[in-house]
C-alpha atoms as an extended CHARMM CRD file, in Angstrom:
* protein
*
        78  EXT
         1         1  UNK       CA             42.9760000000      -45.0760000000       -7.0640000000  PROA      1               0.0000000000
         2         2  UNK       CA             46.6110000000      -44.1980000000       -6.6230000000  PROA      2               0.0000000000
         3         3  UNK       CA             49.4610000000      -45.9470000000       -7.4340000000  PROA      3               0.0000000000
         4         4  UNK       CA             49.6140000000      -48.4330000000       -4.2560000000  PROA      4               0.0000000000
         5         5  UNK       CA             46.2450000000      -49.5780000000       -4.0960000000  PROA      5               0.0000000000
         6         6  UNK       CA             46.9630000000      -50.5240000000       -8.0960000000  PROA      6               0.0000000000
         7         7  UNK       CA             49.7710000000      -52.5440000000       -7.0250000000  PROA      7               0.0000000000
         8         8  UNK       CA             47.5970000000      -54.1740000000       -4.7620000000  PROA      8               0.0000000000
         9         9  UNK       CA             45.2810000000      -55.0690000000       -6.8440000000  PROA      9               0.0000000000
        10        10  UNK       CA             47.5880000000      -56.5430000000       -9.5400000000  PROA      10              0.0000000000
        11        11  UNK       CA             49.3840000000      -58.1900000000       -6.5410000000  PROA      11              0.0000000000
        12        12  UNK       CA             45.8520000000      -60.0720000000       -5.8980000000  PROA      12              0.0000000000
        13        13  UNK       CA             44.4730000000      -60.4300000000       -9.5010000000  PROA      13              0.0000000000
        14        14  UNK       CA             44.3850000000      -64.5290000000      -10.2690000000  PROA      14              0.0000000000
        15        15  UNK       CA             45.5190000000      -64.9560000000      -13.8770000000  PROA      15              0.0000000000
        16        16  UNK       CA             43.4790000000      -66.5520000000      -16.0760000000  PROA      16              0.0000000000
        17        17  UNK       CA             46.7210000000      -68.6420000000      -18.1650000000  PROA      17              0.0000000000
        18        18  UNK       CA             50.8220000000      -68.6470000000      -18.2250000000  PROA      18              0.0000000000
        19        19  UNK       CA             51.1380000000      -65.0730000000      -20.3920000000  PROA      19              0.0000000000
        20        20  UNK       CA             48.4800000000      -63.6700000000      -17.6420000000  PROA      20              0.0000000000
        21        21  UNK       CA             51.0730000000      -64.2810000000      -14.7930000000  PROA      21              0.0000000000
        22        22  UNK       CA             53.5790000000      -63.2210000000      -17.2020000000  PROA      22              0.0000000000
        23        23  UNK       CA             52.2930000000      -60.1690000000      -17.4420000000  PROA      23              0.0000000000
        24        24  UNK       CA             51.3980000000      -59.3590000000      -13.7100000000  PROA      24              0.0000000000
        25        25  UNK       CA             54.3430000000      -59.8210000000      -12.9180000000  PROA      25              0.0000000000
        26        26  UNK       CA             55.9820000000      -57.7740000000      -15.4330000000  PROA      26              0.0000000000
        27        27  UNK       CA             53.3830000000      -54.9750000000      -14.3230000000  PROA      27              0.0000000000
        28        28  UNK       CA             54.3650000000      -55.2520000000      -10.4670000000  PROA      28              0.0000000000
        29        29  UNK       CA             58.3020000000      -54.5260000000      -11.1120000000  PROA      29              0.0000000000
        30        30  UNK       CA             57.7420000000      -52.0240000000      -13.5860000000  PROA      30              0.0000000000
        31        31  UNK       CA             55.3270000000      -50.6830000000      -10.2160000000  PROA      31              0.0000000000
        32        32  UNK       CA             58.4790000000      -51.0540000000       -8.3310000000  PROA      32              0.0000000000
        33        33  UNK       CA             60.7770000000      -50.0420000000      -10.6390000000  PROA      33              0.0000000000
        34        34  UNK       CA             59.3580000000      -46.4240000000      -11.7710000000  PROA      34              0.0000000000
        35        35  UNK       CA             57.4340000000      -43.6430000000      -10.0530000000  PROA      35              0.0000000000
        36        36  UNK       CA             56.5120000000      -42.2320000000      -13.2230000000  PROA      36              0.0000000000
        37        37  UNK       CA             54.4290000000      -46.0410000000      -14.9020000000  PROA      37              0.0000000000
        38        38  UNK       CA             51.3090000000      -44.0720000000      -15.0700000000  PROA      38              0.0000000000
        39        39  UNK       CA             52.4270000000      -41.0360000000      -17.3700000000  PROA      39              0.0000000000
        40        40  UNK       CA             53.6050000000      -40.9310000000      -20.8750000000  PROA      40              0.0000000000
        41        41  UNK       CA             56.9490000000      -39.0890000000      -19.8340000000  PROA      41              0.0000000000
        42        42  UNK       CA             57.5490000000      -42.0270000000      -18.8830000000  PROA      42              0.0000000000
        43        43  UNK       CA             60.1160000000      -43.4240000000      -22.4690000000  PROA      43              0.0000000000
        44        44  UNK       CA             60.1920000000      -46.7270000000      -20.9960000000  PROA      44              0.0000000000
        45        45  UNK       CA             57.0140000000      -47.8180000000      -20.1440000000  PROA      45              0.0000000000
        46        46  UNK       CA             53.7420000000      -46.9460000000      -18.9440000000  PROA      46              0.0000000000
        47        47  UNK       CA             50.1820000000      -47.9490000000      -18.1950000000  PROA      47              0.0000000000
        48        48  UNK       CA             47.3020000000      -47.3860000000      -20.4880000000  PROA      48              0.0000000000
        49        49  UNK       CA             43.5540000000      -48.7190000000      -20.4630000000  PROA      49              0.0000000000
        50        50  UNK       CA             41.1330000000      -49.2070000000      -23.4750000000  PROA      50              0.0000000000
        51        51  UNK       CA             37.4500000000      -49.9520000000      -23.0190000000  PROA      51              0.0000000000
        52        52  UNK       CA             34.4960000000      -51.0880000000      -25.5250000000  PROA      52              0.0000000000
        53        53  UNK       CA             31.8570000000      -48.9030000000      -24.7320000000  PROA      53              0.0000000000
        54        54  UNK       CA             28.5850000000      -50.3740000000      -26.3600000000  PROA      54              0.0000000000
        55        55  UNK       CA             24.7970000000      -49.2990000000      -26.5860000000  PROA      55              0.0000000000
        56        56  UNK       CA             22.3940000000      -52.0310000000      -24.1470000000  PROA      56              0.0000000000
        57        57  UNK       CA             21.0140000000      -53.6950000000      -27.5410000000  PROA      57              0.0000000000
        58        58  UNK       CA             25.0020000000      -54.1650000000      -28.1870000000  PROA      58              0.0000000000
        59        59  UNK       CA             24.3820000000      -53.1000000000      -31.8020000000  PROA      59              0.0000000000
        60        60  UNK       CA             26.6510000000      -50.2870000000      -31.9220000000  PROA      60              0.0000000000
        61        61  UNK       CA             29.7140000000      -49.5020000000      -30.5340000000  PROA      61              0.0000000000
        62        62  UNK       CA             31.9340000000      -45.8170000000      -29.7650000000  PROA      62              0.0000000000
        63        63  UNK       CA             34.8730000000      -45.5180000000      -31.4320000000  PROA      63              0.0000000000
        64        64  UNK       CA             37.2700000000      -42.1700000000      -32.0050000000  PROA      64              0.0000000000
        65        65  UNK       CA             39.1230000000      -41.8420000000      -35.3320000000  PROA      65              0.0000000000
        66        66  UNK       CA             42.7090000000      -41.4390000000      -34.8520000000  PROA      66              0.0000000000
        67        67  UNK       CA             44.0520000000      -38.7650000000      -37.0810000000  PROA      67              0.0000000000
        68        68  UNK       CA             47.4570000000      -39.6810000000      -37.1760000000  PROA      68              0.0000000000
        69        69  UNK       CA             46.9410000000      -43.0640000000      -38.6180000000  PROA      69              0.0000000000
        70        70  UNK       CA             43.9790000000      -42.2470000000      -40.2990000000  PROA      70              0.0000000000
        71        71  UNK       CA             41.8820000000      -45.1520000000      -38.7560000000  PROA      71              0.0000000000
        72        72  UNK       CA             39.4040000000      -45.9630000000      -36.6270000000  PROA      72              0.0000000000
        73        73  UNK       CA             39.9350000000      -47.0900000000      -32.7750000000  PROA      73              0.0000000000
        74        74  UNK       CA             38.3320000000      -48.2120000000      -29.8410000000  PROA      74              0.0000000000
        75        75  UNK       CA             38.9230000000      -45.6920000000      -26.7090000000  PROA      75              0.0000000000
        76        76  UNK       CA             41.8240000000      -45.4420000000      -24.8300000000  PROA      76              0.0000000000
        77        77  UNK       CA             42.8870000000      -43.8330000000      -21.7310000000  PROA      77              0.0000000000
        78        78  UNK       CA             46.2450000000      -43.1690000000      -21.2450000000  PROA      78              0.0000000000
């Protein structure tokens, strides 16, 4: 997915309450505003994604440790 069709599909996305809409449209001019939204060079602001990635009998669940802050974390992509 590049950059366009994401715009597209946070220009369609129906939020779910007030902050939702908030947040869309926060998303959109940042889309508008920098070529760069989907990298971290970007100092201002960028996009990231985390997931919960659970077994089918959702008794366990994947998690990294994060050396840094010496903690555990759900997944991230960024």
């Amino acid at each position: 997915m590049d950059l366009k069709d994401l715009r597209k599909k946070i220009k369609e996305y129906k939020p779910y309450n007030e902050q939702e809409e908030k947040d869309r449209l926060l998303m959109l001019k940042y889309i508008d505003t920098f070529d760069n939204i989907l990298v971290r060079e970007n100092e201002f602001a960028h996009f990231t994604a985390s997931i919960w990635a659970v077994n089918p009998e959702k008794t366990k669940v994947l998690m990294a440790y994060h050396n840094i802050y010496q903690s555990w974390a759900w997944t991230r992509w960024s």
